[in-house]
Structure formats: C-alpha cells, structure tokens
PyMOL Python script that loads the backbone (N, CA, C, O; Angstrom):
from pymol import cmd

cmd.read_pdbstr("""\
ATOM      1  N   UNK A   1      70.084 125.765 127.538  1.00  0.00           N
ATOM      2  CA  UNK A   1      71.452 125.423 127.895  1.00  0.00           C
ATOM      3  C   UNK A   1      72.091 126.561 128.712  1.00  0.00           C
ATOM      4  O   UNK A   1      72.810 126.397 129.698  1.00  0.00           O
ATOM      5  N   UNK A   2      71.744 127.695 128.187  1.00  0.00           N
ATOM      6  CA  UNK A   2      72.467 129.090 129.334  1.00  0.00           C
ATOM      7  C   UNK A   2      71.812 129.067 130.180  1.00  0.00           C
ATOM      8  O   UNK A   2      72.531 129.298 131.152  1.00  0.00           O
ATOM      9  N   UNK A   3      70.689 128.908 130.537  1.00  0.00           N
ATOM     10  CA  UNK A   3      69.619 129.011 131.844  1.00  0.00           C
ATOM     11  C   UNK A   3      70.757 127.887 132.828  1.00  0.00           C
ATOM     12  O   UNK A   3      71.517 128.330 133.688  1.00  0.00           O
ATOM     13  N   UNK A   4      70.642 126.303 132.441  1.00  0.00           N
ATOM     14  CA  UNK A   4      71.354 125.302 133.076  1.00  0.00           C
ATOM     15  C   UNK A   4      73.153 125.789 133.240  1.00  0.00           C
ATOM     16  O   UNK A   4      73.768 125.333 134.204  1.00  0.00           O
ATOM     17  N   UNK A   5      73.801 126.614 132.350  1.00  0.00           N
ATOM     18  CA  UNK A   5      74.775 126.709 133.033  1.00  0.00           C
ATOM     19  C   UNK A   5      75.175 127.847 133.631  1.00  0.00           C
ATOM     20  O   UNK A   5      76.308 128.018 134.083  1.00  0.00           O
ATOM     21  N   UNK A   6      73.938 128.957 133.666  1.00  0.00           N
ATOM     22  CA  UNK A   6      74.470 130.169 134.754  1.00  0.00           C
ATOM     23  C   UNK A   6      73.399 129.098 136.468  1.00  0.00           C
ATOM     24  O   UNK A   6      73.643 129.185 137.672  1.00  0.00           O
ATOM     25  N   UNK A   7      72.816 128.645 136.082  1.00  0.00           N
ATOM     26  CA  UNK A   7      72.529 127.556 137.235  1.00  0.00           C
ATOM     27  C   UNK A   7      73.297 127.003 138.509  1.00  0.00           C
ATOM     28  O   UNK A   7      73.062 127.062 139.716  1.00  0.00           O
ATOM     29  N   UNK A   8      74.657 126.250 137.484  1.00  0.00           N
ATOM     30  CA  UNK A   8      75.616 125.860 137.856  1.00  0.00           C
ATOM     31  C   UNK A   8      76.346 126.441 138.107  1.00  0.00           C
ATOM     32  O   UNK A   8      76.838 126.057 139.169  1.00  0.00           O
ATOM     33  N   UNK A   9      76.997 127.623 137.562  1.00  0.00           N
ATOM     34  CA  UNK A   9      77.210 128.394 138.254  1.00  0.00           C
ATOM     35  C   UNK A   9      76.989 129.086 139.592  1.00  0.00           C
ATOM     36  O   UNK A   9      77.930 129.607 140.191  1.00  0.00           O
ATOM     37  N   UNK A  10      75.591 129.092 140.115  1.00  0.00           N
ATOM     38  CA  UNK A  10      74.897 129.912 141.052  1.00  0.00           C
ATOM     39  C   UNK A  10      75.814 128.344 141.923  1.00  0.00           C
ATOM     40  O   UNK A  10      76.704 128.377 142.772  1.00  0.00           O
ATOM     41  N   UNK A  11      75.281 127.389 141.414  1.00  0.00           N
ATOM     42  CA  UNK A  11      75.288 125.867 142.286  1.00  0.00           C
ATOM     43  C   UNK A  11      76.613 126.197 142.695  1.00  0.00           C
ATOM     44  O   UNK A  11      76.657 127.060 143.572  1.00  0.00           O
ATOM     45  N   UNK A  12      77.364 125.887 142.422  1.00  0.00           N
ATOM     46  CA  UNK A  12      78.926 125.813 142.964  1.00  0.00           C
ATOM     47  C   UNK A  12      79.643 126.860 143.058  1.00  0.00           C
ATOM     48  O   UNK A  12      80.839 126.728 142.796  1.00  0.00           O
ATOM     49  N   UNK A  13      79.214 127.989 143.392  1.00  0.00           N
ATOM     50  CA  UNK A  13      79.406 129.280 144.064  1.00  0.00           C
ATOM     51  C   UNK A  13      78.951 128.970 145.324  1.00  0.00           C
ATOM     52  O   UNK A  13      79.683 129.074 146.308  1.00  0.00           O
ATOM     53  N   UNK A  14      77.554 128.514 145.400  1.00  0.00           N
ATOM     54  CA  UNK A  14      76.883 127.889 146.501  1.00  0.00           C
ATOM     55  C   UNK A  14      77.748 127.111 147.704  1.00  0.00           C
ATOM     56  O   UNK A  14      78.190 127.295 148.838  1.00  0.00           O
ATOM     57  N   UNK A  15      77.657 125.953 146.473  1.00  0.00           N
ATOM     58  CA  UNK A  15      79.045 124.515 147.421  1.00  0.00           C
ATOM     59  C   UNK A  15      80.045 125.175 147.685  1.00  0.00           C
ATOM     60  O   UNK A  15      80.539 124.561 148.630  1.00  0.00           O
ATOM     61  N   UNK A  16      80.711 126.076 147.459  1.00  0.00           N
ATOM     62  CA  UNK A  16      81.757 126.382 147.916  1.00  0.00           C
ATOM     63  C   UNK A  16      81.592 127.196 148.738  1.00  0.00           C
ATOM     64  O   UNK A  16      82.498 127.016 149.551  1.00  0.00           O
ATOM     65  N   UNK A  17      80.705 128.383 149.199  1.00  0.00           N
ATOM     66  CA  UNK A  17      79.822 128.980 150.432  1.00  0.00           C
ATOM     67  C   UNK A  17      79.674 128.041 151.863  1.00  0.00           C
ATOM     68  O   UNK A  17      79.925 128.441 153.000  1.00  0.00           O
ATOM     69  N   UNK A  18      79.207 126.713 151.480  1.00  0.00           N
ATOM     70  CA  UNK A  18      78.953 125.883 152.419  1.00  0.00           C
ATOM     71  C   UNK A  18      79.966 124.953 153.009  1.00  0.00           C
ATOM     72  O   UNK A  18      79.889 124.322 154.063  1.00  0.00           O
ATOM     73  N   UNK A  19      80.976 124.993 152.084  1.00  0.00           N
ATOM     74  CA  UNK A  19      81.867 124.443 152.394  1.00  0.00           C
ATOM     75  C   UNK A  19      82.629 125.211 153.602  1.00  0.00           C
ATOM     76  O   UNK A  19      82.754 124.949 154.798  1.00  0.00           O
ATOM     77  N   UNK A  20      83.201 126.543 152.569  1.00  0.00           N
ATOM     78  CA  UNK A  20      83.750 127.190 153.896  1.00  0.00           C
ATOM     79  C   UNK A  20      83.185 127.418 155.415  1.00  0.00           C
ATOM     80  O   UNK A  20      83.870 127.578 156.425  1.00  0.00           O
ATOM     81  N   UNK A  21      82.077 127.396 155.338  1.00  0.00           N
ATOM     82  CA  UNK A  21      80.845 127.742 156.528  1.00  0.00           C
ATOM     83  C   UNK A  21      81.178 126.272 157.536  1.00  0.00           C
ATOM     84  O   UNK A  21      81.225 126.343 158.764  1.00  0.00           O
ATOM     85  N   UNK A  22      81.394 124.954 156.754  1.00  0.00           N
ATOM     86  CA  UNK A  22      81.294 124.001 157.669  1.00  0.00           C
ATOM     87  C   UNK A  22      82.703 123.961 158.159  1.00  0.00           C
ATOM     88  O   UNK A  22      83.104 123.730 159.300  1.00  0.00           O
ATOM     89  N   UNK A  23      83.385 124.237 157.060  1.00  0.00           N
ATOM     90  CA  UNK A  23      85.318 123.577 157.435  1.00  0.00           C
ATOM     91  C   UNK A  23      85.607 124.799 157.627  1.00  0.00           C
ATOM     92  O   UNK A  23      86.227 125.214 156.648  1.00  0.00           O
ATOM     93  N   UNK A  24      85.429 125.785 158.605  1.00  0.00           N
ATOM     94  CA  UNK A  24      86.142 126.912 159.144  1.00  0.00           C
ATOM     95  C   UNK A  24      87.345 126.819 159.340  1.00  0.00           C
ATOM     96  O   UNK A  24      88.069 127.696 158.869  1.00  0.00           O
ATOM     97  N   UNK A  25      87.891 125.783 160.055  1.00  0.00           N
ATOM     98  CA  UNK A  25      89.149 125.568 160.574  1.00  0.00           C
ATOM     99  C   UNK A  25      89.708 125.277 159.001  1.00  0.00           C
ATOM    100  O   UNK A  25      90.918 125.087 159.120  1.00  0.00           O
ATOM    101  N   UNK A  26      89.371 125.178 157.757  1.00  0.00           N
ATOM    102  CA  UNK A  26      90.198 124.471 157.182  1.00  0.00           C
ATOM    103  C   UNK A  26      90.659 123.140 157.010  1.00  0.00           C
ATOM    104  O   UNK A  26      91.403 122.751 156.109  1.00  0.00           O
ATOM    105  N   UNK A  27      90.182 122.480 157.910  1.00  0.00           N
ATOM    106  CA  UNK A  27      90.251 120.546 157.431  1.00  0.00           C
ATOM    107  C   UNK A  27      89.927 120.409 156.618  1.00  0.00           C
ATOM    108  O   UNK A  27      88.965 121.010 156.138  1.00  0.00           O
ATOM    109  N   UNK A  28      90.693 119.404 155.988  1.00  0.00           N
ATOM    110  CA  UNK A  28      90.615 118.620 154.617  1.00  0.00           C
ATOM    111  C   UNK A  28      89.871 117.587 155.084  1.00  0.00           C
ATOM    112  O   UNK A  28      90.321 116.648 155.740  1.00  0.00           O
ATOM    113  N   UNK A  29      88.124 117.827 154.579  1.00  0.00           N
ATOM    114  CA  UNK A  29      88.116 116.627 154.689  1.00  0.00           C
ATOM    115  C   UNK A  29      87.285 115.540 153.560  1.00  0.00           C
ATOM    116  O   UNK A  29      86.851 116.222 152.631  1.00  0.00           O
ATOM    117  N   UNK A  30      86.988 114.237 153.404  1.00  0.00           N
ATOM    118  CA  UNK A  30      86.830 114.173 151.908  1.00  0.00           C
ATOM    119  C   UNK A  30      85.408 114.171 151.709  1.00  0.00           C
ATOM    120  O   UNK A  30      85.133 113.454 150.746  1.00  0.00           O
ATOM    121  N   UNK A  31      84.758 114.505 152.050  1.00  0.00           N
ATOM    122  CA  UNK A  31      83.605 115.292 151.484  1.00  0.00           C
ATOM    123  C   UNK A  31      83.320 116.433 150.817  1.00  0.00           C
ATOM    124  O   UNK A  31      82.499 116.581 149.911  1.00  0.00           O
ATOM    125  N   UNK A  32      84.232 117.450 151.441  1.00  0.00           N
ATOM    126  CA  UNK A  32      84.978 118.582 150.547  1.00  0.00           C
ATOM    127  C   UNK A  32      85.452 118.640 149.082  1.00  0.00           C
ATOM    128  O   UNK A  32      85.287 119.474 148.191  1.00  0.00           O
ATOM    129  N   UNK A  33      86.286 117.120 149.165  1.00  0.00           N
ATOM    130  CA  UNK A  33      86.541 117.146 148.082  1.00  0.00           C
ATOM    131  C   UNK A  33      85.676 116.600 146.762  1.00  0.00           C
ATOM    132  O   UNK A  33      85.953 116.954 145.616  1.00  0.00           O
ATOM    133  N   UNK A  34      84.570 115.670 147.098  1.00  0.00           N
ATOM    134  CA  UNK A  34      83.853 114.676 146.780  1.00  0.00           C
ATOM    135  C   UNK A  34      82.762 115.813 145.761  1.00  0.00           C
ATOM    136  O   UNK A  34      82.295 115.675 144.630  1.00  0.00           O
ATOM    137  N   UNK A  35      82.656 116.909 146.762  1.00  0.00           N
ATOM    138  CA  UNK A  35      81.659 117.636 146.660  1.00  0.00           C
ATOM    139  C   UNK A  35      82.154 118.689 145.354  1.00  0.00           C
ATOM    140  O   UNK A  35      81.454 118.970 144.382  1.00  0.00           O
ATOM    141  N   UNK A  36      83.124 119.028 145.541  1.00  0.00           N
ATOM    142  CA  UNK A  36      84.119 119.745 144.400  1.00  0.00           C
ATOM    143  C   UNK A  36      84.145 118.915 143.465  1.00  0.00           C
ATOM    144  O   UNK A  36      83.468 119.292 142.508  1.00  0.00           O
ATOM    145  N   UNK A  37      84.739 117.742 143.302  1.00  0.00           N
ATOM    146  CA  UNK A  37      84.444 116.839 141.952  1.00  0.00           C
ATOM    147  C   UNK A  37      83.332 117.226 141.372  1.00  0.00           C
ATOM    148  O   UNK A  37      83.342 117.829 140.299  1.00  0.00           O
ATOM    149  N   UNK A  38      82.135 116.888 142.086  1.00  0.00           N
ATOM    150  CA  UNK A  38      80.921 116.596 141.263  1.00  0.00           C
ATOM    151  C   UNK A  38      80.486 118.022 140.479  1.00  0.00           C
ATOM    152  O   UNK A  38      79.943 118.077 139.375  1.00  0.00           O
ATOM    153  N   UNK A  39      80.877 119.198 141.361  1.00  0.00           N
ATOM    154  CA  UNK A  39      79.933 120.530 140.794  1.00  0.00           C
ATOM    155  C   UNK A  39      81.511 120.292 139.206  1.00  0.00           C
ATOM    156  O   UNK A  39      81.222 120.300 138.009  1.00  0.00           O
ATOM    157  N   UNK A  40      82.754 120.145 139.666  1.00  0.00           N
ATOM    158  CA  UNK A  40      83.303 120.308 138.234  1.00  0.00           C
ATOM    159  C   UNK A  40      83.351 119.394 137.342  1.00  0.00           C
ATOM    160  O   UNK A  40      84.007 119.481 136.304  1.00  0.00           O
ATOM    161  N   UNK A  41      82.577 118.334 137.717  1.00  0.00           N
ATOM    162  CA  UNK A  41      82.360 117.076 136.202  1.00  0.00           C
ATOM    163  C   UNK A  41      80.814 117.449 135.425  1.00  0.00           C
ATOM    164  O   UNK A  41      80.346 117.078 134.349  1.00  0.00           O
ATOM    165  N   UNK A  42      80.296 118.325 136.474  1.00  0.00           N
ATOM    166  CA  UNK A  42      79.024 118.811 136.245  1.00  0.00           C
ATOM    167  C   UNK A  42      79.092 120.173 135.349  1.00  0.00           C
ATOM    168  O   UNK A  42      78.310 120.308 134.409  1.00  0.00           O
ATOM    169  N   UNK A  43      80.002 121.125 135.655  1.00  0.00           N
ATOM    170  CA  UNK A  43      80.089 122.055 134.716  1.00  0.00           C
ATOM    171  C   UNK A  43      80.590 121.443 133.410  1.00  0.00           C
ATOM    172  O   UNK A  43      80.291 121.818 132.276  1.00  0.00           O
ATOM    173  N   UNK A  44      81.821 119.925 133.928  1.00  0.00           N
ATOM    174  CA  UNK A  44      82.614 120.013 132.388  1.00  0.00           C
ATOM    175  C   UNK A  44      81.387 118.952 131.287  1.00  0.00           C
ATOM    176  O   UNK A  44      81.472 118.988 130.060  1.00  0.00           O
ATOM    177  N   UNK A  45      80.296 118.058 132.046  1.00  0.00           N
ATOM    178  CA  UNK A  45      79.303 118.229 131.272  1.00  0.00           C
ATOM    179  C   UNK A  45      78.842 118.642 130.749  1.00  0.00           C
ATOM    180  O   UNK A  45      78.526 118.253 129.625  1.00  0.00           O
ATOM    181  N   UNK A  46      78.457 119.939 131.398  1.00  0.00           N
ATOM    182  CA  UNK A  46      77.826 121.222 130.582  1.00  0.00           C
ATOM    183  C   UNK A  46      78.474 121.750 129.058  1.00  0.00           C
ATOM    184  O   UNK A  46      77.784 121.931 128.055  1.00  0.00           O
ATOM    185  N   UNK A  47      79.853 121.932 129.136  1.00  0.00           N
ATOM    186  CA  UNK A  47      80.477 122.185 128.196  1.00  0.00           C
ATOM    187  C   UNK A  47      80.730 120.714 127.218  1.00  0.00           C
ATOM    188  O   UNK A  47      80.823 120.650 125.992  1.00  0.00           O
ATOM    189  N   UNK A  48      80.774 120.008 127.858  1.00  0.00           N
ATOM    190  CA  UNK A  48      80.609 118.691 126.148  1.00  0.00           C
ATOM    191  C   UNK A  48      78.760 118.644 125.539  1.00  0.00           C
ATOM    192  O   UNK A  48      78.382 118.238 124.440  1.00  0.00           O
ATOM    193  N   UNK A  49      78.143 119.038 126.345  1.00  0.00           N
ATOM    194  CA  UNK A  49      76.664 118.912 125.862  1.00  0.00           C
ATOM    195  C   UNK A  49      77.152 120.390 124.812  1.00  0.00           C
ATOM    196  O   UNK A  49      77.176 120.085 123.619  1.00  0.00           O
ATOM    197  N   UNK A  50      77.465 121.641 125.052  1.00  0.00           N
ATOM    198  CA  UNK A  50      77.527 122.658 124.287  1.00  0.00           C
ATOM    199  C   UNK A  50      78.131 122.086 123.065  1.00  0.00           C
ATOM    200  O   UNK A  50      77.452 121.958 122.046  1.00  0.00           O
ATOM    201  N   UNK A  51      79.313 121.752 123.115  1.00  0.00           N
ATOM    202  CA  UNK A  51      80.296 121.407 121.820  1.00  0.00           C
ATOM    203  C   UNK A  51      79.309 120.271 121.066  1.00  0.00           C
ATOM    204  O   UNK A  51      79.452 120.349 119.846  1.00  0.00           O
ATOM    205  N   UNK A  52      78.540 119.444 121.390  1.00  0.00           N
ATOM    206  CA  UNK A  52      77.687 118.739 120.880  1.00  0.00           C
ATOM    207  C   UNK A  52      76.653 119.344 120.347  1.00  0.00           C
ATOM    208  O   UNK A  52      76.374 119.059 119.182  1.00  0.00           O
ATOM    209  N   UNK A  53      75.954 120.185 120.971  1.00  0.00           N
ATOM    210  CA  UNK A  53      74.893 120.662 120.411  1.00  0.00           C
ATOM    211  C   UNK A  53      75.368 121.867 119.458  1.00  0.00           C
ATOM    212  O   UNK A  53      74.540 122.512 118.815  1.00  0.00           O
ATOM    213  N   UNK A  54      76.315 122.051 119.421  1.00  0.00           N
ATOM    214  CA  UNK A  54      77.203 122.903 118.283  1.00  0.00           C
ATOM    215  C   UNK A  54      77.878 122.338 117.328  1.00  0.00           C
ATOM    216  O   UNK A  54      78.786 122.950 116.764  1.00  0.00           O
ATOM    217  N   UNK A  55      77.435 120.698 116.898  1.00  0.00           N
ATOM    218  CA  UNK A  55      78.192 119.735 115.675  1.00  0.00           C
ATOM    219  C   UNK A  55      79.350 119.265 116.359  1.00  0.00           C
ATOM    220  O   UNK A  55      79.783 118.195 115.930  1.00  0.00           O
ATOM    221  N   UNK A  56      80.158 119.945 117.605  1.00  0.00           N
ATOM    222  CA  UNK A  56      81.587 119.162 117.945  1.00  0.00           C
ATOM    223  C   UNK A  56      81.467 117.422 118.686  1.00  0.00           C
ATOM    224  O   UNK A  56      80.672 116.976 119.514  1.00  0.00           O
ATOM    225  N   UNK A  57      82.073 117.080 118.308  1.00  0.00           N
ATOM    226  CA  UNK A  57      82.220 115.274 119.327  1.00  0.00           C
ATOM    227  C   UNK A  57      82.476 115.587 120.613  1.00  0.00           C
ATOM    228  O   UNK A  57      82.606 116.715 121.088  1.00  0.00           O
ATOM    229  N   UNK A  58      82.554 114.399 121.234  1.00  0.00           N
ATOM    230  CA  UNK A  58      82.587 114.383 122.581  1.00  0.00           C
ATOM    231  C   UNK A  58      82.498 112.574 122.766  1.00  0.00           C
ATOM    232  O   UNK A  58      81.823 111.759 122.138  1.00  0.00           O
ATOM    233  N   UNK A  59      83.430 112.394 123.837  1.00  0.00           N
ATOM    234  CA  UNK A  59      83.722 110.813 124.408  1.00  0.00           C
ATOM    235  C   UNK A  59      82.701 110.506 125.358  1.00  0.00           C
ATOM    236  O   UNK A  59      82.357 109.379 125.714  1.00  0.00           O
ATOM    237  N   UNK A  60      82.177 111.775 125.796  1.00  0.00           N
ATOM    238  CA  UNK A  60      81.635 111.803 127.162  1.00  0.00           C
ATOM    239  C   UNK A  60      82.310 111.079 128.331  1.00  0.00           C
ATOM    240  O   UNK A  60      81.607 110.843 129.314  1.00  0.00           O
ATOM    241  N   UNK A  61      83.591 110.701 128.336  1.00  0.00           N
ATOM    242  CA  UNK A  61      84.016 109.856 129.066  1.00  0.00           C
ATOM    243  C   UNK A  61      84.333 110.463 130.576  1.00  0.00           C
ATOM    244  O   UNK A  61      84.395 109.744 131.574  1.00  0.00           O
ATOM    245  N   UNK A  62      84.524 111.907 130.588  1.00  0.00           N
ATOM    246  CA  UNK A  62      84.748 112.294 132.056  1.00  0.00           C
ATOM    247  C   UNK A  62      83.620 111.886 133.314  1.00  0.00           C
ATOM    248  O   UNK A  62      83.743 111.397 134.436  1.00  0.00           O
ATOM    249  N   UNK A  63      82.451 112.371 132.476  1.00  0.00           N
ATOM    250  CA  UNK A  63      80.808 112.064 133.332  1.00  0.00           C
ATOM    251  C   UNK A  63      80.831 110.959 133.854  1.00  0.00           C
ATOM    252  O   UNK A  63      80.922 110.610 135.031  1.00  0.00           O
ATOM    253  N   UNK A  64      80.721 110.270 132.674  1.00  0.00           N
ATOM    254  CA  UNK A  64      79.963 108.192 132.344  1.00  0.00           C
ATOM    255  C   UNK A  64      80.643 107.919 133.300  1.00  0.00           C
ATOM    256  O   UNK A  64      80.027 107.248 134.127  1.00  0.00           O
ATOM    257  N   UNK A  65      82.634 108.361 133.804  1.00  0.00           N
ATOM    258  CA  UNK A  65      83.066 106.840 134.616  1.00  0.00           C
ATOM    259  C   UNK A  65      82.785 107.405 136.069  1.00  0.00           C
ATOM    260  O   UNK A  65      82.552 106.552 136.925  1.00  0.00           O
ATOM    261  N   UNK A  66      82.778 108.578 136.410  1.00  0.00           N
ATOM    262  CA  UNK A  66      82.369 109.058 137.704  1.00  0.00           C
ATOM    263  C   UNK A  66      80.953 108.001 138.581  1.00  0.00           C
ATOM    264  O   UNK A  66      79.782 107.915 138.211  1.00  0.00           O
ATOM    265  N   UNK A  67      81.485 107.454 139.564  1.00  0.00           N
ATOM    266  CA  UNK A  67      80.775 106.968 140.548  1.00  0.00           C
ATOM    267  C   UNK A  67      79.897 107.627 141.715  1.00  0.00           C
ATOM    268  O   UNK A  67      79.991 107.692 142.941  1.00  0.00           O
ATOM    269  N   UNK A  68      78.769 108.198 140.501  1.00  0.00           N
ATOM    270  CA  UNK A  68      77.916 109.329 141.208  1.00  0.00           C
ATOM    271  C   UNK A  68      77.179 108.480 142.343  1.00  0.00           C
ATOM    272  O   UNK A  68      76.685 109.249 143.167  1.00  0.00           O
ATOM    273  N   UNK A  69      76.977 107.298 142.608  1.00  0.00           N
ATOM    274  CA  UNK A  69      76.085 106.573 143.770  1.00  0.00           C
ATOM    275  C   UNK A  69      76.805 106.328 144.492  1.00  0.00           C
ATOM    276  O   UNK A  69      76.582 106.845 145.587  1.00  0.00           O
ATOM    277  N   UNK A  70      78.126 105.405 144.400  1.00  0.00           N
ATOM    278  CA  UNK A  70      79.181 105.554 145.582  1.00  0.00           C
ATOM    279  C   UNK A  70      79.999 106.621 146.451  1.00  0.00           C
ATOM    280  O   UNK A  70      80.549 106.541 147.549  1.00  0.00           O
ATOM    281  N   UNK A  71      79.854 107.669 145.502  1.00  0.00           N
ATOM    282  CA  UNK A  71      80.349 108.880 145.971  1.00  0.00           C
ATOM    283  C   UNK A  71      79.650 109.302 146.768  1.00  0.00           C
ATOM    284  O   UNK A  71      80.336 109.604 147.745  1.00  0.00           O
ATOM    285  N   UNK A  72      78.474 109.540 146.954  1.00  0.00           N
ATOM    286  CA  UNK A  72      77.190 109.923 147.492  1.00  0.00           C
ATOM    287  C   UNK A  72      77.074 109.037 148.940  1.00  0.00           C
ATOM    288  O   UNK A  72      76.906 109.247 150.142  1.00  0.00           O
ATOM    289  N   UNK A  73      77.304 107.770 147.894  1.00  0.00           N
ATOM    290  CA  UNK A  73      77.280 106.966 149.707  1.00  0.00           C
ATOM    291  C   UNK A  73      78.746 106.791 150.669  1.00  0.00           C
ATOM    292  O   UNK A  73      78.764 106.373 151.827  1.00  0.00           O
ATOM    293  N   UNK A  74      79.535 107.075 150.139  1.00  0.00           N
ATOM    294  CA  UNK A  74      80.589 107.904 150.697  1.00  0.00           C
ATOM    295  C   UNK A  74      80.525 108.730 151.399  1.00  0.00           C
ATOM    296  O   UNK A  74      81.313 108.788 152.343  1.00  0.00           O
ATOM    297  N   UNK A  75      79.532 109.707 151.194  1.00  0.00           N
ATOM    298  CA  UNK A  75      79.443 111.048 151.696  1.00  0.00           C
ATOM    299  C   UNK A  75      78.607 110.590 152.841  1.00  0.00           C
ATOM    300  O   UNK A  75      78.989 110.908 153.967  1.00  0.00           O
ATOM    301  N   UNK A  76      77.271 109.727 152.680  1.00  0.00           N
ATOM    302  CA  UNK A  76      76.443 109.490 153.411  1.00  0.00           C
ATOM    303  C   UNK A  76      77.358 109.048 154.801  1.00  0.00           C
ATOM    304  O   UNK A  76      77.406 109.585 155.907  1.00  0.00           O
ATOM    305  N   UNK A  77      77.858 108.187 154.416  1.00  0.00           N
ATOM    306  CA  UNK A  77      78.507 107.311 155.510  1.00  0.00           C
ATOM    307  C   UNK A  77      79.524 108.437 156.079  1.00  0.00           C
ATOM    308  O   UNK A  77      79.469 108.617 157.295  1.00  0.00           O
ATOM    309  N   UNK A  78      80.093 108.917 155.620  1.00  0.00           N
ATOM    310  CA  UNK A  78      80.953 110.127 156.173  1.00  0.00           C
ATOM    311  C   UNK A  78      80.236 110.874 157.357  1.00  0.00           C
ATOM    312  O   UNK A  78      80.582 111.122 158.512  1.00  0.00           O
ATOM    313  N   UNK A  79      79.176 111.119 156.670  1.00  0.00           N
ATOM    314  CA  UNK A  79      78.370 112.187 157.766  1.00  0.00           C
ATOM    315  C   UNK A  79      78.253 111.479 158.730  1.00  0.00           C
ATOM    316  O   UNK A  79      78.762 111.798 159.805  1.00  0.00           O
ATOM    317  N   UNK A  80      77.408 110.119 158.532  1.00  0.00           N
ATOM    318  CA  UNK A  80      76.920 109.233 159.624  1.00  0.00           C
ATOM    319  C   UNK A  80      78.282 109.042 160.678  1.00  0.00           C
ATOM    320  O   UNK A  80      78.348 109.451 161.837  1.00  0.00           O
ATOM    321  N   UNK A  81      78.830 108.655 160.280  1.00  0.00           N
ATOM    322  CA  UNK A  81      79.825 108.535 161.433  1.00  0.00           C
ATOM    323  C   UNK A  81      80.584 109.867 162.343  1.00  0.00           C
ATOM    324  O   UNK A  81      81.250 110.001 163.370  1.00  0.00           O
ATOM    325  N   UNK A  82      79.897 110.895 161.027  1.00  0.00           N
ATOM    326  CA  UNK A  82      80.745 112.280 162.344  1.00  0.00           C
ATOM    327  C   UNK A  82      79.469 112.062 163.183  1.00  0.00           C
ATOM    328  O   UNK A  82      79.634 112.095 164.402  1.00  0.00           O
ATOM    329  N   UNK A  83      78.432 111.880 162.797  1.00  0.00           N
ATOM    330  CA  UNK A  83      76.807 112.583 163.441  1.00  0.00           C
ATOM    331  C   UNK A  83      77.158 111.271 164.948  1.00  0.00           C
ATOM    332  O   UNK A  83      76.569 111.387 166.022  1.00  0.00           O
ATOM    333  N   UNK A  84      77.914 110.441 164.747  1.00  0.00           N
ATOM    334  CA  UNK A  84      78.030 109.577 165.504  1.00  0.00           C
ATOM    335  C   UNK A  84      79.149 109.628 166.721  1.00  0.00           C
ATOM    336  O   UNK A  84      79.245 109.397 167.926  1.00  0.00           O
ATOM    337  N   UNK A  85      79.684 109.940 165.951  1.00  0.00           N
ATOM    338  CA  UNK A  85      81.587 110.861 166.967  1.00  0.00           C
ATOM    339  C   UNK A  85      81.584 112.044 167.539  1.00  0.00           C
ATOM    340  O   UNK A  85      82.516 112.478 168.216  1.00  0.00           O
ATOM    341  N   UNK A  86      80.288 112.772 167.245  1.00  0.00           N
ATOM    342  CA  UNK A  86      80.092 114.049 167.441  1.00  0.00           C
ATOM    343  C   UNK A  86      80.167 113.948 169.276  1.00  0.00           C
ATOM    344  O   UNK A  86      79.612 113.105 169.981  1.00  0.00           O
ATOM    345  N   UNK A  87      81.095 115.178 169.743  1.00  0.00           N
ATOM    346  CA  UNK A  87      81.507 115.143 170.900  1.00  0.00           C
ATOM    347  C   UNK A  87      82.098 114.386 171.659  1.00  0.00           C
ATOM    348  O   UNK A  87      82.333 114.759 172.808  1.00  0.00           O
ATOM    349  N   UNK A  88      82.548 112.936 171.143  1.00  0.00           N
ATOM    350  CA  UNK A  88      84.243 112.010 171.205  1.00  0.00           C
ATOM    351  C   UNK A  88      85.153 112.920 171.689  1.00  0.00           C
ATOM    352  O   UNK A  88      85.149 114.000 171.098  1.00  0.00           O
ATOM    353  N   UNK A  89      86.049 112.773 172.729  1.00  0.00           N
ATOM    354  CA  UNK A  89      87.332 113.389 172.901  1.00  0.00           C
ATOM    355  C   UNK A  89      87.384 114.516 173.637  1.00  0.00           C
ATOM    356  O   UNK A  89      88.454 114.975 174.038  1.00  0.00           O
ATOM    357  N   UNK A  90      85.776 115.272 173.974  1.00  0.00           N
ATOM    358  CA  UNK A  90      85.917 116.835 174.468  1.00  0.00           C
ATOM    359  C   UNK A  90      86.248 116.742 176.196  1.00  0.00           C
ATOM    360  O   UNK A  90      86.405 117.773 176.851  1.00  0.00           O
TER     361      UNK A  90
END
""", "prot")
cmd.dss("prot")
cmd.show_as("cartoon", "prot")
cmd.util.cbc("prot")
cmd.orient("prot")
C-alpha cells in the first residue's frame, strides 16, 4: 500500500509537470482538468483502501461514480480535434 501511494504521488507530481509544459500560456483547458480529477479520486482511493484495510468503512462512493471511460474518451476526442485544428487561424 506505501509502495502504491508514494507511486501516486511520483504520478501526479508528474501530471502536473506535463501539464504545465503543454498549457504554458495558461489555458484552461478541459483536459487539464479531467486529468486533475482522476490523479485526485485516485489518491482519495488510496486513502479509503487504507481506512479499510485498517478496520475503518468506506462508501467507496467517490471512485465507483466517476466516469473513468467517458472521461478518457473525452480526452481522446479533445486531442483529436486539436490534432485536427492544429494550425487553423495562423
């Protein structure tokens, strides 16, 4: 369990490295944000698996309702259409 959450850690130290690297300018854009959700439903996983494996309950309900395949294809389609607009307007 510490191996997986200094992991995640490394992970979304990471995403947020890459983030800044792509959105220099600072645009909001929602992949950014999509991408931030997931590393923090992913840490707050981490911490209901702990409280569980330490006798505490858990709803698990933050994880379960997250739309990890639509989100993803969200993202997909996001890209696709910059990879597609790319140089529009110059």
């Amino acid at each position: 369990m510490r191996a997986a959450t200094a992991r995640l850690s490394d992970v979304g130290t990471e995403v947020e490295r890459r983030l800044e690297k792509i959105n220099v300018w600072g645009n909001v854009s929602p992949v950014t944000s999509i991408y931030r959700d997931m590393v923090l439903l992913l840490k707050q996983g981490l911490s209901i698996d702990r409280r569980v494996s330490a006798g505490g309950g858990s709803d698990g309900h933050a994880t379960s309702s997250f739309d990890w395949n639509g989100r993803l294809a969200e993202i997909r389609a996001y890209l696709h259409e910059a990879a597609e607009s790319e140089g529009e307007g110059e």
